[in-house]
C-alpha positions as a Python dict, from the first residue, in 0.01 Angstrom:
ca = {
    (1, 'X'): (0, 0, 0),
    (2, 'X'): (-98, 320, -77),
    (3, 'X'): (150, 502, 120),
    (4, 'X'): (320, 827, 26),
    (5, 'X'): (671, 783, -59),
    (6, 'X'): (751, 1116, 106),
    (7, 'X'): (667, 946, 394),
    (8, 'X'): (836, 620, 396),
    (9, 'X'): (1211, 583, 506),
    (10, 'X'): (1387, 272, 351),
    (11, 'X'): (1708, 91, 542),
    (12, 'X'): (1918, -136, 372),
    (13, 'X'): (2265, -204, 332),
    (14, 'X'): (2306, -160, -42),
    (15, 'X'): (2339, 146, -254),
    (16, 'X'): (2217, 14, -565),
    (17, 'X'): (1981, -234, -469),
    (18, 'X'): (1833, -21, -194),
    (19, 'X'): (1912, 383, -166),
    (20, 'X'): (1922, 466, -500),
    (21, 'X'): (1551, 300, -592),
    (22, 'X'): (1423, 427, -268),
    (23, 'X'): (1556, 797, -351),
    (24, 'X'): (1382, 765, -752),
    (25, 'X'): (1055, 733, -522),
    (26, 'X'): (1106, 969, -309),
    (27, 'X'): (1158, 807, 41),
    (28, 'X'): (1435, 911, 269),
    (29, 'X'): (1694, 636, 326),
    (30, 'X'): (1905, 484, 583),
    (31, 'X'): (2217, 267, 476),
    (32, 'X'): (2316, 48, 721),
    (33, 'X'): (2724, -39, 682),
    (34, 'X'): (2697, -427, 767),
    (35, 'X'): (2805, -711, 522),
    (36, 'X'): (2961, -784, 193),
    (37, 'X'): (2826, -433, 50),
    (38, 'X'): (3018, -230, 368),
    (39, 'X'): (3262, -87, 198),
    (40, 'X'): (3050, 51, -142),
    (41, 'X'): (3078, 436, -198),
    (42, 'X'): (2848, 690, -375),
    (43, 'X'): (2928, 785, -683),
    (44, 'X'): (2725, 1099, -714),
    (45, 'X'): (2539, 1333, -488),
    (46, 'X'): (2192, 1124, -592),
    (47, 'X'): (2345, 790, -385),
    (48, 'X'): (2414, 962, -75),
    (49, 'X'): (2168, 799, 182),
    (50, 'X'): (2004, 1072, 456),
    (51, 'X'): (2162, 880, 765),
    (52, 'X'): (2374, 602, 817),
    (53, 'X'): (2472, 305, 1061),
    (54, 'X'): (2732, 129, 1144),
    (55, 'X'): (2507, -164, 1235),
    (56, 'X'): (2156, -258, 1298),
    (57, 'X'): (2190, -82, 1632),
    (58, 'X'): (1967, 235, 1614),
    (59, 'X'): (1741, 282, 1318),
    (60, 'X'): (1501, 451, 1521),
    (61, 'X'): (1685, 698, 1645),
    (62, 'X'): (1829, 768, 1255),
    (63, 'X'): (1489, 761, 1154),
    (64, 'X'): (1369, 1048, 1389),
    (65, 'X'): (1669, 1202, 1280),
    (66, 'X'): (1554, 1243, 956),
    (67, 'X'): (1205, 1324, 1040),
    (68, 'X'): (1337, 1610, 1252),
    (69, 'X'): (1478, 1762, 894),
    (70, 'X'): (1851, 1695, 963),
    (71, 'X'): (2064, 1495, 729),
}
């Protein structure tokens, strides 16, 4: 696509399928706390997602959340 990965944000619910790939690129992440993979915790400071959700409920505000610079 072409698209900077400095510019991308990625949401899933999965650390290691989904914010720790996302973070190698260099995208900003959102983890969304919903299903079997709810209760999985970072095990270093590189698995730490930029925002998170406790449901599908309000990825947009996260998202300009992170674009404003706040984590």
């Amino acid at each position: 696509m072409d698209a900077d990965p400095a510019a991308c944000i990625m949401a899933g619910d999965r650390i290691d399928k989904d914010v720790i790939p996302a973070k190698q690129l260099g995208m900003k992440t959102i983890r969304v706390r919903v299903g079997l993979h709810k209760g999985q915790q970072p095990r270093t400071p590189d698995e730490i997602p930029d925002a998170e959700l406790a449901g599908v409920a309000g990825p947009a505000a996260a998202a300009r959340h992170i674009a404003e610079g706040a984590s």
